[in-house]
PyMOL Python script that loads the backbone (N, CA, C, O; Angstrom):
from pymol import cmd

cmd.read_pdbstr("""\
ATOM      1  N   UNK A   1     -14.515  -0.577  -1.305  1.00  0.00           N
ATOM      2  CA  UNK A   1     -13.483  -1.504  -1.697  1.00  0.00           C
ATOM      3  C   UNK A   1     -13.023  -2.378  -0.528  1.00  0.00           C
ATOM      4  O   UNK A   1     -12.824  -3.559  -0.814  1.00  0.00           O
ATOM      5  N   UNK A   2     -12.846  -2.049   0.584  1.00  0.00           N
ATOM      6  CA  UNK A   2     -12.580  -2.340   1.961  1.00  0.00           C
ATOM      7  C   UNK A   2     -13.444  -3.849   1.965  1.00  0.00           C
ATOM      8  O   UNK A   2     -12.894  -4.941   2.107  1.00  0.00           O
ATOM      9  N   UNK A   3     -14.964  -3.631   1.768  1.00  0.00           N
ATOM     10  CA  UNK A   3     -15.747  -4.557   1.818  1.00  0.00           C
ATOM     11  C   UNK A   3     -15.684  -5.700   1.163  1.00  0.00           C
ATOM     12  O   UNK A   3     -16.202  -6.733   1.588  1.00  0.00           O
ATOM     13  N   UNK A   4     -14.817  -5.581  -0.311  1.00  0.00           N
ATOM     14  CA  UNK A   4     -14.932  -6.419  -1.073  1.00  0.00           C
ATOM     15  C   UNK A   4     -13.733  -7.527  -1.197  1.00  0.00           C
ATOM     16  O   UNK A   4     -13.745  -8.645  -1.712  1.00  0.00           O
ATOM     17  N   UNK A   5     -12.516  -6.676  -0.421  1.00  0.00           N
ATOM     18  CA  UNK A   5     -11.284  -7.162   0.079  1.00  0.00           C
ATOM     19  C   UNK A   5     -11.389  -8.414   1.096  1.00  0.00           C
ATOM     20  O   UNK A   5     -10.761  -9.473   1.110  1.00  0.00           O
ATOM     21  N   UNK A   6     -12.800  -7.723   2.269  1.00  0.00           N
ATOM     22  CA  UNK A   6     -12.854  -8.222   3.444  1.00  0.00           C
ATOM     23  C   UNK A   6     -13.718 -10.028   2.686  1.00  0.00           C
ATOM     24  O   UNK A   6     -13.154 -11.109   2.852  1.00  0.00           O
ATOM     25  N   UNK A   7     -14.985  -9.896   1.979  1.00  0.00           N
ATOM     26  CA  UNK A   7     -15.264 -11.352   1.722  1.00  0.00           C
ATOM     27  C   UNK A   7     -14.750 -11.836   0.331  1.00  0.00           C
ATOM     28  O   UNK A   7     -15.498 -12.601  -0.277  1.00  0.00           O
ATOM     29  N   UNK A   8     -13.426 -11.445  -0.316  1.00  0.00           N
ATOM     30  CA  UNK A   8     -12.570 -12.322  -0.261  1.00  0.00           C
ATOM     31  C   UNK A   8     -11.881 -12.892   0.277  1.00  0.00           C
ATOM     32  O   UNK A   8     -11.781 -14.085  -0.009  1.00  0.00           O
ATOM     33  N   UNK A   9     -11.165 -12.395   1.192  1.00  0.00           N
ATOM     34  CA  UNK A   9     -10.084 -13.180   2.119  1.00  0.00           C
ATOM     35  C   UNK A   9     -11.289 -14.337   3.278  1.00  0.00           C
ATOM     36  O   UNK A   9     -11.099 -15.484   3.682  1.00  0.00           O
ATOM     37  N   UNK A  10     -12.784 -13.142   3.555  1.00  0.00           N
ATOM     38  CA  UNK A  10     -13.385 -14.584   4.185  1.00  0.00           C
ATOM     39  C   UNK A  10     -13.882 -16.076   3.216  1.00  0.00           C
ATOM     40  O   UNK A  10     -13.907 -17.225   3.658  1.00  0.00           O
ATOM     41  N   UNK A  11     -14.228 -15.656   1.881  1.00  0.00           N
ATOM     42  CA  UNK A  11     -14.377 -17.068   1.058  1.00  0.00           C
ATOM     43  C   UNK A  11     -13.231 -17.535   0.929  1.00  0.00           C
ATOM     44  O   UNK A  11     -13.442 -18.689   0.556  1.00  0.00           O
ATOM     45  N   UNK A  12     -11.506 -17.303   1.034  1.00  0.00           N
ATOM     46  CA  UNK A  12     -10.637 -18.019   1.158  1.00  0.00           C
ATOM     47  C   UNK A  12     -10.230 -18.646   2.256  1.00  0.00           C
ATOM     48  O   UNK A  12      -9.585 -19.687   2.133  1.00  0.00           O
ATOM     49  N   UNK A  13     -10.548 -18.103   3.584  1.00  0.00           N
ATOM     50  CA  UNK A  13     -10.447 -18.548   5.086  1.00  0.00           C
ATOM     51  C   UNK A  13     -11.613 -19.659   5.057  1.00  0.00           C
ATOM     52  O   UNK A  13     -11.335 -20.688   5.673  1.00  0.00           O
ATOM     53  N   UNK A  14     -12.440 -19.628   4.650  1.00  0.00           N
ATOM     54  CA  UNK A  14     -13.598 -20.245   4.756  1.00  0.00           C
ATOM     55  C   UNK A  14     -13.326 -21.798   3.974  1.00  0.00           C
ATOM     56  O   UNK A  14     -13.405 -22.936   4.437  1.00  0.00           O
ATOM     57  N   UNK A  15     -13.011 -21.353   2.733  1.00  0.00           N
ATOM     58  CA  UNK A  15     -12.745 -22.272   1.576  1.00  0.00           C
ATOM     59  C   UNK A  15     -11.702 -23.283   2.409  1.00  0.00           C
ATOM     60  O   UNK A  15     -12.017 -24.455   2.615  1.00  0.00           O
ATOM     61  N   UNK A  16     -10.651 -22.818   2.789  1.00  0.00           N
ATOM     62  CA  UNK A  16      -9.479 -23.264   3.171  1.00  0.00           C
ATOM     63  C   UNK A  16      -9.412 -23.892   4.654  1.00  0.00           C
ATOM     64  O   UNK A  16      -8.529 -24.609   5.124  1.00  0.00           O
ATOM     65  N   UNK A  17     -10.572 -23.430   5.246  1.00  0.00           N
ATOM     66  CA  UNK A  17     -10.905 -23.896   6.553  1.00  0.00           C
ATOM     67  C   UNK A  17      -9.969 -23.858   7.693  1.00  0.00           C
ATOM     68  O   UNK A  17      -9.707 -24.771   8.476  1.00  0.00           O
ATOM     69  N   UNK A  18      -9.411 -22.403   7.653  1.00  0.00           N
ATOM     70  CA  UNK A  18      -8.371 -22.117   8.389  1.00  0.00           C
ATOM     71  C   UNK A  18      -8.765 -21.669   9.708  1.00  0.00           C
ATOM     72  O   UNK A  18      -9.791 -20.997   9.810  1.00  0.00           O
ATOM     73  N   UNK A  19      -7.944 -22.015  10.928  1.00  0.00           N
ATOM     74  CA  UNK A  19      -8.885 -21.520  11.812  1.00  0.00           C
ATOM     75  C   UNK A  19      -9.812 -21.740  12.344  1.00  0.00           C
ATOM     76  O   UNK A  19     -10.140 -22.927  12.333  1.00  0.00           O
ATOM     77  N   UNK A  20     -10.728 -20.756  13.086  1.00  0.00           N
ATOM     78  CA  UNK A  20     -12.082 -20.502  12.941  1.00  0.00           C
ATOM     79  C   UNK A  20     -12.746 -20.387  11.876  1.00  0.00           C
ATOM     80  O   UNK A  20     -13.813 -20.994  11.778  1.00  0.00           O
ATOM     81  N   UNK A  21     -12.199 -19.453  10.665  1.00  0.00           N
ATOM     82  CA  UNK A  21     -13.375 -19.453  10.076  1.00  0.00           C
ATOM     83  C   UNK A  21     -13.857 -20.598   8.995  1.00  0.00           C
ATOM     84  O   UNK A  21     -14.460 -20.302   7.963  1.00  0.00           O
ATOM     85  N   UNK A  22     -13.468 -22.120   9.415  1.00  0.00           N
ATOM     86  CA  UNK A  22     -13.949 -23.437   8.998  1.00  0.00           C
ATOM     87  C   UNK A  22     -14.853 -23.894   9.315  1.00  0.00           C
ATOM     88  O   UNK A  22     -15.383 -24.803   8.675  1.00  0.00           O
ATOM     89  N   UNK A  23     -15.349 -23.386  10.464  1.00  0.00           N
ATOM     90  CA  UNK A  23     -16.833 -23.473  11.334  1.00  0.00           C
ATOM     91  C   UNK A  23     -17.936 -22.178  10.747  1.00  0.00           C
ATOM     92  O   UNK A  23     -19.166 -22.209  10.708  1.00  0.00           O
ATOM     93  N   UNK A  24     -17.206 -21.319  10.419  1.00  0.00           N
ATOM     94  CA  UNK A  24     -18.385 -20.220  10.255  1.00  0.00           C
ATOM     95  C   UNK A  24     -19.627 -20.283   9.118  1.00  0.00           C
ATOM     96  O   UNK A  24     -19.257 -20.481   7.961  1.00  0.00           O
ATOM     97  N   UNK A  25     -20.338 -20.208   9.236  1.00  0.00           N
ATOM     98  CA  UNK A  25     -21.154 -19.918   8.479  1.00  0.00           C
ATOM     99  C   UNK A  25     -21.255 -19.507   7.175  1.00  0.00           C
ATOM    100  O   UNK A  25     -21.163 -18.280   7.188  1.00  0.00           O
ATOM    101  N   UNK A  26     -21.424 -19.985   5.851  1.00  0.00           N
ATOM    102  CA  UNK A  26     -21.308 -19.370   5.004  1.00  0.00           C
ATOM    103  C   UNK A  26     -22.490 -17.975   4.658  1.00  0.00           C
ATOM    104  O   UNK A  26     -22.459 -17.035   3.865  1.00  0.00           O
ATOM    105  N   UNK A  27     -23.411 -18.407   5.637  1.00  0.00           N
ATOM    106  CA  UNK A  27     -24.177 -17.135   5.343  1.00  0.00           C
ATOM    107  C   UNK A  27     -23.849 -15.824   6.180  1.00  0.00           C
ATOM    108  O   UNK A  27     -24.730 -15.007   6.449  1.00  0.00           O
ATOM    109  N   UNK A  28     -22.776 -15.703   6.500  1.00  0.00           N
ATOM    110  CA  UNK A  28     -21.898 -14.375   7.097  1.00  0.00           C
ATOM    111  C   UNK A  28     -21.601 -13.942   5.839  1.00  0.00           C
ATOM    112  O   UNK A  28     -21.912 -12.886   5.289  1.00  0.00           O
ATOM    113  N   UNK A  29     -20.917 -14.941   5.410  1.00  0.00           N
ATOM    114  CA  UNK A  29     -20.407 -14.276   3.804  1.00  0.00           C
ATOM    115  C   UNK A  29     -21.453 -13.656   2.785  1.00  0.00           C
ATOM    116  O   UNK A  29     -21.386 -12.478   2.436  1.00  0.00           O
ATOM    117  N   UNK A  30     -22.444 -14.554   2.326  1.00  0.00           N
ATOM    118  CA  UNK A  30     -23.234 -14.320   1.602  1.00  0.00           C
ATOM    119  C   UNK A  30     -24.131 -12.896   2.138  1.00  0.00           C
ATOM    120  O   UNK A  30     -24.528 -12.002   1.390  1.00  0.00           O
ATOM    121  N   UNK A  31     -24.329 -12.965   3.682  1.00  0.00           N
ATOM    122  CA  UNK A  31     -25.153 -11.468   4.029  1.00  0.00           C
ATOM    123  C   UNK A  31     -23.982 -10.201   3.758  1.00  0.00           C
ATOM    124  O   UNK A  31     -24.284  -9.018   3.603  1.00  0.00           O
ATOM    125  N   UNK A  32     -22.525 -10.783   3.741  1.00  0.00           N
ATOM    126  CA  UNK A  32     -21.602  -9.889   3.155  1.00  0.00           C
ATOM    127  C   UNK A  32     -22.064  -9.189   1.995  1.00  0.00           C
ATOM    128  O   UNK A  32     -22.391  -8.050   1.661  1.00  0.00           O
ATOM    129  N   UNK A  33     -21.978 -10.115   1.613  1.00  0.00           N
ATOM    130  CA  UNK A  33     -22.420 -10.284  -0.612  1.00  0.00           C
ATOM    131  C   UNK A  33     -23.247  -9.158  -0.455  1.00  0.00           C
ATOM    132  O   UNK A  33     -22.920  -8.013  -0.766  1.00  0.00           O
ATOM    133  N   UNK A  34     -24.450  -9.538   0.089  1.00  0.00           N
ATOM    134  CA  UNK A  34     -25.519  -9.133  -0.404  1.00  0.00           C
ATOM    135  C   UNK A  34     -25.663  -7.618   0.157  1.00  0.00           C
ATOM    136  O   UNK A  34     -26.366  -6.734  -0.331  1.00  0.00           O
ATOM    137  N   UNK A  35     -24.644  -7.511   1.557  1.00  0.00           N
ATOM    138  CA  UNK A  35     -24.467  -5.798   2.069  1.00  0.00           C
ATOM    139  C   UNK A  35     -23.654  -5.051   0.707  1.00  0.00           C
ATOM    140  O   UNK A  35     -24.174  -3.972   0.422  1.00  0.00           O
ATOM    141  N   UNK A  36     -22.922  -5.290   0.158  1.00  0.00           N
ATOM    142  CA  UNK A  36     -22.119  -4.882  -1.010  1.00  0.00           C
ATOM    143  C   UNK A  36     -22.823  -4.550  -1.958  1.00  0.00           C
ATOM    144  O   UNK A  36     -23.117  -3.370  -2.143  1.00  0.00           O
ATOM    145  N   UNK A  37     -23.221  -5.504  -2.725  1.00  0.00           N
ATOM    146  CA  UNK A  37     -24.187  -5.366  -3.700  1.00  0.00           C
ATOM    147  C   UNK A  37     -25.314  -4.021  -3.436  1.00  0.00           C
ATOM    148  O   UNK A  37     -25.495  -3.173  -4.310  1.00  0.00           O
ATOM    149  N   UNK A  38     -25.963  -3.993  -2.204  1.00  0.00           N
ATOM    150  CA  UNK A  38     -27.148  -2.642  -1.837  1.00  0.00           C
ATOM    151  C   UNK A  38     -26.407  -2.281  -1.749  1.00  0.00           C
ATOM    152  O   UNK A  38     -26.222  -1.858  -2.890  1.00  0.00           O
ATOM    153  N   UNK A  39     -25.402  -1.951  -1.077  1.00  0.00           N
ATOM    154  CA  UNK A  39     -24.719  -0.797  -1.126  1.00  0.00           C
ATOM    155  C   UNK A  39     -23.857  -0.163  -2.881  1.00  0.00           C
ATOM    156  O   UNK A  39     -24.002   1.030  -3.147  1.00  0.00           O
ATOM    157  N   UNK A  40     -23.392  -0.680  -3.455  1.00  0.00           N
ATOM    158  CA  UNK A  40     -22.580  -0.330  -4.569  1.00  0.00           C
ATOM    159  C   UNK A  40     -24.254  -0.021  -5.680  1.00  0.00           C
ATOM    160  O   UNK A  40     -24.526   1.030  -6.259  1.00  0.00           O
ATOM    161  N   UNK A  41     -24.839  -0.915  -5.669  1.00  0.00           N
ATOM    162  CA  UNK A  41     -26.238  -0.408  -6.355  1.00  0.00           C
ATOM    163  C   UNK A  41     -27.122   0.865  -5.712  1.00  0.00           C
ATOM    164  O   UNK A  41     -27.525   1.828  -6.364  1.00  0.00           O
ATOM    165  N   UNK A  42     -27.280   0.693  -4.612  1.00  0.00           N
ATOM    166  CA  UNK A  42     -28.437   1.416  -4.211  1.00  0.00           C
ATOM    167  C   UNK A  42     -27.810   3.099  -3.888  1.00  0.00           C
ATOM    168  O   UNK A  42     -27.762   4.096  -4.609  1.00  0.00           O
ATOM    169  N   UNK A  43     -27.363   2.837  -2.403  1.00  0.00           N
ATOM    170  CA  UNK A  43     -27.024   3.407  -1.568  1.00  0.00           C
ATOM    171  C   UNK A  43     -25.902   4.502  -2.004  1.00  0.00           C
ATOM    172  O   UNK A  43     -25.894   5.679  -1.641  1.00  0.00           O
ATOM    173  N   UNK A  44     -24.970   3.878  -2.846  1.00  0.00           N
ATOM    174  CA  UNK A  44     -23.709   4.924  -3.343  1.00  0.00           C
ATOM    175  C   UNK A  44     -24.211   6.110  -4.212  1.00  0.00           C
ATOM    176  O   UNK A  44     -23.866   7.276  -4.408  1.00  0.00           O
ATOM    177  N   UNK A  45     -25.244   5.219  -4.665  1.00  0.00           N
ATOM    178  CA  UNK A  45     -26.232   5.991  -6.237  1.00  0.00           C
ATOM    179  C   UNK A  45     -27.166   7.317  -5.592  1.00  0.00           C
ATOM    180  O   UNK A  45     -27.526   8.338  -6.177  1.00  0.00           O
ATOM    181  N   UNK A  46     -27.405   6.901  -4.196  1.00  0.00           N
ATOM    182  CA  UNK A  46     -28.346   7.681  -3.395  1.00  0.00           C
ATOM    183  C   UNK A  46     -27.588   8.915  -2.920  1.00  0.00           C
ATOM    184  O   UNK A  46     -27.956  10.090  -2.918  1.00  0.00           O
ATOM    185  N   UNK A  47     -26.754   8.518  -2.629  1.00  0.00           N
ATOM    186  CA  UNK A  47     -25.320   9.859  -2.150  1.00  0.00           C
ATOM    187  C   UNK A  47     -24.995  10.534  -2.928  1.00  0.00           C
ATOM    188  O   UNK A  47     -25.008  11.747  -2.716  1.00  0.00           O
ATOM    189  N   UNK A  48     -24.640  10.092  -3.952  1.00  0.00           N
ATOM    190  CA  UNK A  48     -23.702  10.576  -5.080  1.00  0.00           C
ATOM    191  C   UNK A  48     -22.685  10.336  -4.839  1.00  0.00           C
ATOM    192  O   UNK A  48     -21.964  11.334  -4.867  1.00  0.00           O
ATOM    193  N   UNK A  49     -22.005   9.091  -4.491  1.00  0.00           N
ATOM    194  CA  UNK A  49     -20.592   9.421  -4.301  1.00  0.00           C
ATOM    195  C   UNK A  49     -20.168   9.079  -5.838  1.00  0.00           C
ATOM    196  O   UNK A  49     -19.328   9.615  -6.561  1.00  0.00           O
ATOM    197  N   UNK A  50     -21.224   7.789  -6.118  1.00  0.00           N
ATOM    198  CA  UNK A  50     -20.372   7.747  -7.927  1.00  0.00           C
ATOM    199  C   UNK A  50     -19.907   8.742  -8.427  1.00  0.00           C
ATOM    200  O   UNK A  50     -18.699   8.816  -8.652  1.00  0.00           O
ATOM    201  N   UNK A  51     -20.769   9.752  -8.721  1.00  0.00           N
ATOM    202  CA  UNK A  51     -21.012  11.237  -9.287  1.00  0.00           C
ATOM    203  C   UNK A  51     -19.677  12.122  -8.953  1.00  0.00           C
ATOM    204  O   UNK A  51     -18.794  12.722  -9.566  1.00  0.00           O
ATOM    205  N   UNK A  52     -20.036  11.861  -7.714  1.00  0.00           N
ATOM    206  CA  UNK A  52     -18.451  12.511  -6.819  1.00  0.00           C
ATOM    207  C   UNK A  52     -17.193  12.213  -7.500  1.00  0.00           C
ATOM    208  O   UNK A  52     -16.425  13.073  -7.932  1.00  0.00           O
ATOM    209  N   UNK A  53     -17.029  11.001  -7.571  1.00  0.00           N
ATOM    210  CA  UNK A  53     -15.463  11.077  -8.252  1.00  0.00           C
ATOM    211  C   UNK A  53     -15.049  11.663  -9.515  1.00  0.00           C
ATOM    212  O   UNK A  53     -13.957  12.136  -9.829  1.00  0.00           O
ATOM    213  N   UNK A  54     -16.612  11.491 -10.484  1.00  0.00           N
ATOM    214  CA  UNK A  54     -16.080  11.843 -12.091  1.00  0.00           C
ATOM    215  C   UNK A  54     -15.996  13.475 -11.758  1.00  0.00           C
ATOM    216  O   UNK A  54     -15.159  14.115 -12.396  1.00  0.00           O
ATOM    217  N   UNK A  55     -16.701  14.070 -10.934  1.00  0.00           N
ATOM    218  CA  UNK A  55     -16.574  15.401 -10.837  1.00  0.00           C
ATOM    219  C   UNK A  55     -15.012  15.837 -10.429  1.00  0.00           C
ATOM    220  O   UNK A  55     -14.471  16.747 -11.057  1.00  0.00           O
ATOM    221  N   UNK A  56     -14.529  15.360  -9.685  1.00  0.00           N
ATOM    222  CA  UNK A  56     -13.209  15.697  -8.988  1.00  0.00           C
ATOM    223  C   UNK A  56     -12.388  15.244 -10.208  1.00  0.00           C
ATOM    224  O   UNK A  56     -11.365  15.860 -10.506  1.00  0.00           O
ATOM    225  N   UNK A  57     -12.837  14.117 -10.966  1.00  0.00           N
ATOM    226  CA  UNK A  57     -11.769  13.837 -12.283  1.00  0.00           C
ATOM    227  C   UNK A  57     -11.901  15.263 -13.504  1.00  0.00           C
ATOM    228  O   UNK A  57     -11.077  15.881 -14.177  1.00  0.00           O
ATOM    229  N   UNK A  58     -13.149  15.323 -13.353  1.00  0.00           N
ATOM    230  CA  UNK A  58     -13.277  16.479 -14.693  1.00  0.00           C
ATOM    231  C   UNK A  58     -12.978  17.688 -14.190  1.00  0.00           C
ATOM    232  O   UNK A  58     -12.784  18.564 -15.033  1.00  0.00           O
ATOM    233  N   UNK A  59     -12.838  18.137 -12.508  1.00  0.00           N
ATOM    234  CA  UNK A  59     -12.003  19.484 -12.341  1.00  0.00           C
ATOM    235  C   UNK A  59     -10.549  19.660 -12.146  1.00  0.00           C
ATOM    236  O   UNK A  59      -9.836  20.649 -11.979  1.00  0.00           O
ATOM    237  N   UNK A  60     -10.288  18.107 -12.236  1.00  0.00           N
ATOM    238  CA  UNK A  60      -8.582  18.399 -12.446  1.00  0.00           C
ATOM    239  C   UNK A  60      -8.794  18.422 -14.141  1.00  0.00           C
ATOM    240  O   UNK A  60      -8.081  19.349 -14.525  1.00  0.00           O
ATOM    241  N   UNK A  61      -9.209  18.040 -14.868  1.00  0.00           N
ATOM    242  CA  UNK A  61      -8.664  17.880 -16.697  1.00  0.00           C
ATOM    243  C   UNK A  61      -8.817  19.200 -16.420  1.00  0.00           C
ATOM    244  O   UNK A  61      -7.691  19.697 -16.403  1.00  0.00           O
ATOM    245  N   UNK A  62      -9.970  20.331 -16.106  1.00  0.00           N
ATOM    246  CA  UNK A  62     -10.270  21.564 -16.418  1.00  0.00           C
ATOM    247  C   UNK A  62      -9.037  22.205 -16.619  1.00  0.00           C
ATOM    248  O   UNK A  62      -8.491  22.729 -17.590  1.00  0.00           O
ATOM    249  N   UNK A  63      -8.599  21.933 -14.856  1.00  0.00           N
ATOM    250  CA  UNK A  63      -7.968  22.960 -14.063  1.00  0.00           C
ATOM    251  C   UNK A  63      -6.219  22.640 -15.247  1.00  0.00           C
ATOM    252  O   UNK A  63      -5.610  23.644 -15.619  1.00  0.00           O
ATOM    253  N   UNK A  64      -5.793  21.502 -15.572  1.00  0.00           N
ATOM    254  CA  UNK A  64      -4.650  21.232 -16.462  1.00  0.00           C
ATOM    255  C   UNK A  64      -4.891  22.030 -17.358  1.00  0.00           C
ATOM    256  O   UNK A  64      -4.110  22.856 -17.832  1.00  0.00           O
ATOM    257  N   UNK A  65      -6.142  21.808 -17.687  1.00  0.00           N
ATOM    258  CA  UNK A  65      -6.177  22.501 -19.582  1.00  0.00           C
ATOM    259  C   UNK A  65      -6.148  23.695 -19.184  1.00  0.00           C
ATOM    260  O   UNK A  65      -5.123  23.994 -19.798  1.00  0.00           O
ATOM    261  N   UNK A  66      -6.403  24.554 -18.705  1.00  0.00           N
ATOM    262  CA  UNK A  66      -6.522  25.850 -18.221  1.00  0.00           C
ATOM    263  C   UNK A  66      -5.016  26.124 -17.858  1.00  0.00           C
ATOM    264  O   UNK A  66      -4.624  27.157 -18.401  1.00  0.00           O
ATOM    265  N   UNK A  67      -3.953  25.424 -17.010  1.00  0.00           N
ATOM    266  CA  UNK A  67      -2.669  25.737 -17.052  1.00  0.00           C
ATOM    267  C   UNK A  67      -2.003  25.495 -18.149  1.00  0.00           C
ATOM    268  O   UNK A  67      -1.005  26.208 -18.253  1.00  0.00           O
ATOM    269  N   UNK A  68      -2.190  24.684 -19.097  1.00  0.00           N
ATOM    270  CA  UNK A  68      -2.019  24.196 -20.339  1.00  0.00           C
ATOM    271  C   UNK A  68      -1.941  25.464 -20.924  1.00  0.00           C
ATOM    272  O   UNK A  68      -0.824  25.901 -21.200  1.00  0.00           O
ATOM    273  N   UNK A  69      -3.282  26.352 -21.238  1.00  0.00           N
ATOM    274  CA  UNK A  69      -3.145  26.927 -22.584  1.00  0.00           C
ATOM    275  C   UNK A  69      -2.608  28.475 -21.731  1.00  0.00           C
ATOM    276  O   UNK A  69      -2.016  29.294 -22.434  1.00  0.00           O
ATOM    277  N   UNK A  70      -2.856  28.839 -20.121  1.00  0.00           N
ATOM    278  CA  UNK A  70      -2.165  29.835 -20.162  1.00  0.00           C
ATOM    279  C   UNK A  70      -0.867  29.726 -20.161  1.00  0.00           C
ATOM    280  O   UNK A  70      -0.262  30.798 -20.156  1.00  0.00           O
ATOM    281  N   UNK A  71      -0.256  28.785 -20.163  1.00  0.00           N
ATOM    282  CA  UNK A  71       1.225  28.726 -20.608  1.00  0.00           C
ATOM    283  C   UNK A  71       1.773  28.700 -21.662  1.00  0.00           C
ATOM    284  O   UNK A  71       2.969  28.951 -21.807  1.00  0.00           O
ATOM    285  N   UNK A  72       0.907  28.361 -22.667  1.00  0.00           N
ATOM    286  CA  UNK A  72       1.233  28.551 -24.020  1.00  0.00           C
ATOM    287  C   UNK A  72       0.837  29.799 -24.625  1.00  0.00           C
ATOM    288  O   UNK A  72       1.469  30.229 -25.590  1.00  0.00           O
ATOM    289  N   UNK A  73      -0.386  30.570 -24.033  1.00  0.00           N
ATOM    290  CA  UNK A  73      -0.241  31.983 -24.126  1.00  0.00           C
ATOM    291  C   UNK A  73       0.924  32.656 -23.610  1.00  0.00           C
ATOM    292  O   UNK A  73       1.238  33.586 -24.352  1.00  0.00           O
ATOM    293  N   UNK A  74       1.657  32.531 -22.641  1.00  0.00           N
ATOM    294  CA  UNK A  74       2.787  33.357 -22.023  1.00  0.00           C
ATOM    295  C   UNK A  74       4.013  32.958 -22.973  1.00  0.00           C
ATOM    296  O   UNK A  74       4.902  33.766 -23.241  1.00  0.00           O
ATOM    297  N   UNK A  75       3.991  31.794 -23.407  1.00  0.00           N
ATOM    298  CA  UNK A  75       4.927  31.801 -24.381  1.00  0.00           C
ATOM    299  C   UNK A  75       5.010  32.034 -25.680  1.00  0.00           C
ATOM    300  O   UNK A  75       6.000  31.516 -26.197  1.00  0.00           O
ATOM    301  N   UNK A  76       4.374  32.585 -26.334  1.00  0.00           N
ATOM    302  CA  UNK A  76       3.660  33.702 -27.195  1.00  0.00           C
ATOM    303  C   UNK A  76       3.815  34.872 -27.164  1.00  0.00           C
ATOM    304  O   UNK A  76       3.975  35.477 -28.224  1.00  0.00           O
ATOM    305  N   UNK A  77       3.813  35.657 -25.729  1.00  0.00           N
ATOM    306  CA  UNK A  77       4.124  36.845 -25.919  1.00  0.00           C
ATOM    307  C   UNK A  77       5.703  37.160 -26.103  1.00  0.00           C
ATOM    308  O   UNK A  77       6.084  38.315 -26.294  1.00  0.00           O
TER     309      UNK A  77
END
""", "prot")
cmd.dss("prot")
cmd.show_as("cartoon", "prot")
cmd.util.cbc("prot")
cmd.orient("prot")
């Protein structure tokens, strides 16, 4: 996310020609682009980090539902 923050604010510095970065290169940006893109396609997919988050999402629902119903067992007895 960091990355995607970073070449927006440079296509608005850029756009806006603030600064330095009115001189820069638009292909800083675009080799931006294109680091993002392999990375969010390729590279994340290669790790697992995608994978990673839904896992950490589906062991908190577990871990709720599991306090969920032993609490409604204790209030039962």
């Amino acid at each position: 996310m960091p990355l995607i923050l970073l070449i927006v604010a440079l296509v608005g510095l850029k756009y806006f020609e603030v600064w330095k970065f009115g001189t820069m290169s638009w292909g800083w940006i675009i080799g931006l682009m294109v680091l993002a893109f392999i990375w969010f396609e390729f590279i994340e997919k290669m790790l697992g980090l995608d994978k990673k988050k839904d896992h950490k999402l589906d062991e908190e629902r577990r871990q709720a539902r599991l306090k969920n119903t032993f609490e409604q067992q204790n209030k039962r007895k």
